[in-house]
C-alpha positions as CSV (number, residue, x, y, z in Angstrom):
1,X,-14.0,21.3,-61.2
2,X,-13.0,18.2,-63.3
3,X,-10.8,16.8,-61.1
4,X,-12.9,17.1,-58.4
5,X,-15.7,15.3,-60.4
6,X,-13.2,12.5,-61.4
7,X,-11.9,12.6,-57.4
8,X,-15.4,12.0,-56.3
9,X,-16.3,9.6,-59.3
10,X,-13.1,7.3,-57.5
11,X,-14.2,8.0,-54.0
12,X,-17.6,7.4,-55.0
13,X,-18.1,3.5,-53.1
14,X,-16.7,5.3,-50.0
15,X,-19.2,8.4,-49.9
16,X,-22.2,6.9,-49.6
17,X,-25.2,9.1,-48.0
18,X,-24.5,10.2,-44.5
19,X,-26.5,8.9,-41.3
20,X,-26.8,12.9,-41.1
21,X,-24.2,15.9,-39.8
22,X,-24.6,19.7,-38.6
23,X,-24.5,22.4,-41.2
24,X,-26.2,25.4,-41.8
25,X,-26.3,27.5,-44.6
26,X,-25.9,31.3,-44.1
27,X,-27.5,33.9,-46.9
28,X,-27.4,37.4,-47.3
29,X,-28.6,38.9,-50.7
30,X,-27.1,36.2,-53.5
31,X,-24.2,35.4,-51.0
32,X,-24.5,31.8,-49.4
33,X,-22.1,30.4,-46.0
34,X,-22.6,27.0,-45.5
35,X,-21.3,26.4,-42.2
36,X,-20.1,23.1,-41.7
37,X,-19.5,21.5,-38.0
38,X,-16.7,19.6,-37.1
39,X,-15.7,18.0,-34.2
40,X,-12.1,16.3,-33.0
41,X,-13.1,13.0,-32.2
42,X,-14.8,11.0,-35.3
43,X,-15.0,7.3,-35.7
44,X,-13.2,5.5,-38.2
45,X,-14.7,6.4,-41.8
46,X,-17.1,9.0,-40.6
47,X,-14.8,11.4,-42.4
48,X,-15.6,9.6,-45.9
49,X,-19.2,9.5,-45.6
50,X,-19.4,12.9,-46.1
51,X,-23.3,12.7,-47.9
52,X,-24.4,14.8,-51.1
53,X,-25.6,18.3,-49.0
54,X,-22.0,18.8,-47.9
55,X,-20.6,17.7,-51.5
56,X,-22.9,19.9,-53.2
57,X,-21.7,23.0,-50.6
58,X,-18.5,22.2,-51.6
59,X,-19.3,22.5,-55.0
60,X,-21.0,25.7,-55.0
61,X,-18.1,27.6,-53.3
62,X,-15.7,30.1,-54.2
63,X,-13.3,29.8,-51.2
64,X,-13.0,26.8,-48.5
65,X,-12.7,28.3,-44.9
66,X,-10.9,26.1,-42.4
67,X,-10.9,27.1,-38.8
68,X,-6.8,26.8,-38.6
69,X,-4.7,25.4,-40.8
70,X,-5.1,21.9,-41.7
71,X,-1.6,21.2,-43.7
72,X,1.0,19.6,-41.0
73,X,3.9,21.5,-42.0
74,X,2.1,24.5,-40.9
75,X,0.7,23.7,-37.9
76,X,3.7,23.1,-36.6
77,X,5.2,26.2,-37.3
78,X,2.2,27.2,-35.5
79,X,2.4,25.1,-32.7
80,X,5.9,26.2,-32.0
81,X,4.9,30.0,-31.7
82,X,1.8,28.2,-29.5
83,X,4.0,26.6,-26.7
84,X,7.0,29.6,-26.9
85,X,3.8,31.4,-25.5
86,X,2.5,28.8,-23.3
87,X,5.9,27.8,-21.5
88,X,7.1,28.9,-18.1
89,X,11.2,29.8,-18.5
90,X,13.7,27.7,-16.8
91,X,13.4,29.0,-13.4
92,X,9.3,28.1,-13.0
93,X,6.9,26.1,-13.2
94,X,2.8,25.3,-13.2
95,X,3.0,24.0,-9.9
96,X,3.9,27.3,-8.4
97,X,0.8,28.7,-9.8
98,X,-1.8,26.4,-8.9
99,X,-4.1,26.7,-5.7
100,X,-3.4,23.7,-3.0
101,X,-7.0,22.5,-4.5
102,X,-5.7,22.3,-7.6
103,X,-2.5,20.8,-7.0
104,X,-4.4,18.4,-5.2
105,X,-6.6,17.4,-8.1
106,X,-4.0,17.3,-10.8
107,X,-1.5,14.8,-8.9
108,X,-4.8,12.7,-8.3
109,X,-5.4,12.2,-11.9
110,X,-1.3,12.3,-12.9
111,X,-1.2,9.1,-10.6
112,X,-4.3,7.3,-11.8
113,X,-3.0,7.8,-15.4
114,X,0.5,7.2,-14.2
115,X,1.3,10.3,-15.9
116,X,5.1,11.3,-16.3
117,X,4.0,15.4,-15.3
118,X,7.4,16.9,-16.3
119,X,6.7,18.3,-19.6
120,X,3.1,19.2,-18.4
121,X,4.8,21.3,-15.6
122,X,7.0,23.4,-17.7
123,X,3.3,25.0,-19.4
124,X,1.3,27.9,-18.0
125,X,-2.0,26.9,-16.7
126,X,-4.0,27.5,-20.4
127,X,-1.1,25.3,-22.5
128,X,-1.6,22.7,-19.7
129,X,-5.3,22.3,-20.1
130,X,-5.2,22.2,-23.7
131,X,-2.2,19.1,-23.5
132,X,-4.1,17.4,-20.6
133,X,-7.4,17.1,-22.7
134,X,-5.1,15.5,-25.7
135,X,-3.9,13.6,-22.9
136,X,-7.2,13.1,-22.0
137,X,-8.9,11.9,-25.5
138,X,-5.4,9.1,-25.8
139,X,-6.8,7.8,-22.2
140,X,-10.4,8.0,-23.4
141,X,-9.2,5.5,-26.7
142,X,-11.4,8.1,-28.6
143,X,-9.8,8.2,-32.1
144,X,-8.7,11.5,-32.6
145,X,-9.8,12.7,-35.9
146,X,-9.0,15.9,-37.7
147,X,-9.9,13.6,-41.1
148,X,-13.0,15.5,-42.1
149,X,-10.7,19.1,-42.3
150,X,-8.2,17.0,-44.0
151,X,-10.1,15.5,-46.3
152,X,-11.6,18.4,-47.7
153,X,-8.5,20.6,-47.4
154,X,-6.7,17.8,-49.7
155,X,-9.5,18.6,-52.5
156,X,-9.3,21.8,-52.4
157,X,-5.9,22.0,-53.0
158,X,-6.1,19.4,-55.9
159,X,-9.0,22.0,-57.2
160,X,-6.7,25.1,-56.7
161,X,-9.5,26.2,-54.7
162,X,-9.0,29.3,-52.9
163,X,-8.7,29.0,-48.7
164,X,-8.6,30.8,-45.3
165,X,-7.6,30.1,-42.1
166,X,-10.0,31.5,-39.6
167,X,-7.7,30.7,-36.3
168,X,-4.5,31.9,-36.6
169,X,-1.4,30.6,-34.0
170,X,-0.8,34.5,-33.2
171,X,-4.2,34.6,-32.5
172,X,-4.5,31.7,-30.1
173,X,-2.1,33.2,-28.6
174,X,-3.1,36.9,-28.2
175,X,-6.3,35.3,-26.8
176,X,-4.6,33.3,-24.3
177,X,-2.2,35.9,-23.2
178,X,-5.3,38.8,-22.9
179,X,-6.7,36.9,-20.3
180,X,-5.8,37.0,-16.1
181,X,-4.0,34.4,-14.1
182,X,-7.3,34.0,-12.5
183,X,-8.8,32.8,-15.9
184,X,-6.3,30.8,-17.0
185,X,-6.5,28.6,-13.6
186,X,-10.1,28.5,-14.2
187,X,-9.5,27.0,-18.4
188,X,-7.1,24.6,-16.0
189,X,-9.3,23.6,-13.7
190,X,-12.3,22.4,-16.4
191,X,-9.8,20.5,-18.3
192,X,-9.2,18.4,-15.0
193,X,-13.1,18.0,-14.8
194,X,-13.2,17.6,-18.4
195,X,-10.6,14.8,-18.6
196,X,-12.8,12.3,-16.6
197,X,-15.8,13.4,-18.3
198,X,-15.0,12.8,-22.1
199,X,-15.1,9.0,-22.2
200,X,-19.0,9.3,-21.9
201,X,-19.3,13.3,-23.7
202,X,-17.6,12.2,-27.0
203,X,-19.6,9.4,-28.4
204,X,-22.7,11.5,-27.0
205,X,-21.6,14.6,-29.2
206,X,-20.5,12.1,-32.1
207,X,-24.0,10.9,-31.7
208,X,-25.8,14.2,-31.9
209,X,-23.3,15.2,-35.0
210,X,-24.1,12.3,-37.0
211,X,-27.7,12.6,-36.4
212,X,-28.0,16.6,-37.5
213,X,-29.2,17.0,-34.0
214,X,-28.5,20.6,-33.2
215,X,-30.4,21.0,-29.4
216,X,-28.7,17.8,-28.3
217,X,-25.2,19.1,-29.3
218,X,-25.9,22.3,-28.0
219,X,-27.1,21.3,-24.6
220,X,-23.9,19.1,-24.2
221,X,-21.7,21.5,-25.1
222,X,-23.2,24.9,-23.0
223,X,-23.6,21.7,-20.6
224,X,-20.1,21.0,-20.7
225,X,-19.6,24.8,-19.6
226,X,-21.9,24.4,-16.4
227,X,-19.8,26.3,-13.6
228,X,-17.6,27.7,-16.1
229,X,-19.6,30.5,-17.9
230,X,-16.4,32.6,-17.6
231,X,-14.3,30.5,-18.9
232,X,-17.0,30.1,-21.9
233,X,-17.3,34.4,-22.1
234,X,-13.4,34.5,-22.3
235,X,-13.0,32.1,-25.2
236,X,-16.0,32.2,-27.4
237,X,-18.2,35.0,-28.3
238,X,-15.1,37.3,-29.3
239,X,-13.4,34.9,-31.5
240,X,-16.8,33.7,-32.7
241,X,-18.0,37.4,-33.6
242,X,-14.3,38.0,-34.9
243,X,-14.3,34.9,-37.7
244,X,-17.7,35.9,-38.9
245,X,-16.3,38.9,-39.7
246,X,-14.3,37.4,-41.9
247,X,-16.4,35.3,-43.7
248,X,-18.3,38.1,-44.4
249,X,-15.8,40.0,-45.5
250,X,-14.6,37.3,-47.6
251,X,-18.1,36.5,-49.1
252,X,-18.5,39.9,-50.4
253,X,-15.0,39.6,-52.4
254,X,-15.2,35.5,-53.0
255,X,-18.5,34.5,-53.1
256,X,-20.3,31.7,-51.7
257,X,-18.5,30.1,-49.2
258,X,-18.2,26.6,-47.4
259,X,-16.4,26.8,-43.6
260,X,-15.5,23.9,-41.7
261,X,-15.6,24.9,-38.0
262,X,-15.6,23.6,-34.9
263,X,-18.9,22.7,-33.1
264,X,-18.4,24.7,-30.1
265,X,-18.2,27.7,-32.3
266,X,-21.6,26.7,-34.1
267,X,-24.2,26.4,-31.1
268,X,-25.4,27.9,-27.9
269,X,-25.1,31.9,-27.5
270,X,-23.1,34.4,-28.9
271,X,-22.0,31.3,-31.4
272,X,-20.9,32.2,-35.6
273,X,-24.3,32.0,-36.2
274,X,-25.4,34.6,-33.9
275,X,-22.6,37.0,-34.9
276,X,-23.4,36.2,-39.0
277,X,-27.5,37.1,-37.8
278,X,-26.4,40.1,-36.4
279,X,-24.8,40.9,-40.0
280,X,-27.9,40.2,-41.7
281,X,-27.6,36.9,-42.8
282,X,-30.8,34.0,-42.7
283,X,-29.8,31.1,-40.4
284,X,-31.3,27.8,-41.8
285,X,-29.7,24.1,-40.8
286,X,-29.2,22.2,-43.5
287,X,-31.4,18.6,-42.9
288,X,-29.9,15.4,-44.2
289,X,-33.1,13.6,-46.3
């Protein structure tokens, strides 16, 4: 705990109060979850101006939960089990799964981005979607920021502090490989609406983040799913209902607990909260002053 004090004492012109963010604390009995949203797209220096709720979660915890693993080394290891999974062998290719309407829609956007689709062609439909959003988010000059896990995963391996990883690569992957070929074309085919909507939905949910403005971020996200509540049902409520199981589980061994997490996995039905509520746990959000 020292050196985090002396950490934050040298941080401390950088971490002044924030403009506001989305967290919620979790209690059952003396055990608190403070829930902490995070989302891939932050502006420059919104990762440092963290504000003195979240620092004071951070403080109070036993154990730091991280929806995957923030350290590089290990998401690659991760990624590499990701796209064995997600890759078509030699002799096919995504274009001999798609629908002619499909096919049709994905050369569109490949030629008004001047894409180079060879790589992209080699995935199954669910590994495309997830390389055309990145894509997507390069096209949209959206900065892509994973600097708010980062930056607390660095302190809490400066403090020793205990940490789990909520979203494992075998996971992902036992996810994606449940579902039908009919669903994975369906997580294909929003990624192609989703990669000409993001230049105008990620300053919106940026917006709503910064501002502690839950319905606002949960409207654009279940928004974002309009047409798509399977795709939503497929991806969500099991993996949401599966991690608060293991906070919980790790609350009653660790303590309190602080979990970054993606926003998706924080609003709208059948979200972390929901599942933690069904366990018994008080739902408050946490209000920047």
């Amino acid at each position: 705990m020292k050196r985090l004090a002396v950490l934050l004492l040298t941080l401390a012109p950088m971490l002044a109060p924030a403009q506001g963010f989305l967290m919620w604390q979790a209690q059952k009995d003396d055990r608190v979850i403070h829930l902490l949203a995070a989302i891939p797209f932050l502006s420059a220096n919104v990762a440092t101006d963290l504000g003195p709720d979240v620092i004071a979660a951070y403080n109070e915890s036993k154990l730091v939960a991280f929806e995957a693993e923030p350290d590089p080394e290990r998401r690659k290891e991760g990624h590499r089990l990701i796209i064995q999974a997600g890759r078509y062998p030699e002799d096919d290719t995504l274009l001999n799964h798609l629908t002619p309407a499909l096919r049709k829609t994905y050369q569109r956007l490949a030629t008004e981005w001047a894409l180079n689709t060879d790589n992209l062609n080699r995935l199954k439909p669910w590994m495309a979607a997830q390389t055309l959003l990145r894509i997507a988010m390069t096209q949209s000059k959206v900065r892509l920021g994973d600097d708010l896990e980062k930056l607390l995963y660095v302190r809490a391996k400066i403090d020793d502090r205990p940490m789990a990883f909520l979203n494992t690569a075998q996971r992902t992957v036992d996810l994606y490989t449940s579902l039908d070929d009919a669903l994975h074309l369906r997580i294909f085919e929003k990624a192609l609406g989703d990669a000409r909507t993001l230049t105008n939905l990620l300053p919106a949910v940026e917006t709503a983040w910064r501002a502690g403005d839950a319905d606002t971020a949960t409207s654009l996200v279940r928004g974002s799913f309009a047409g798509f509540e399977d795709v939503y049902r497929a991806l969500f409520p099991g993996r949401n209902a599966a991690w608060a199981e293991d906070l919980d589980a790790h609350s009653v061994i660790e303590g309190d607990i602080l979990a970054i997490i993606g926003l998706s996995h924080l609003v709208g039905e059948d979200s972390v909260l929901d599942a933690l509520a069904a366990r018994g746990y008080r739902i408050a959000q946490v209000v920047a002053p």
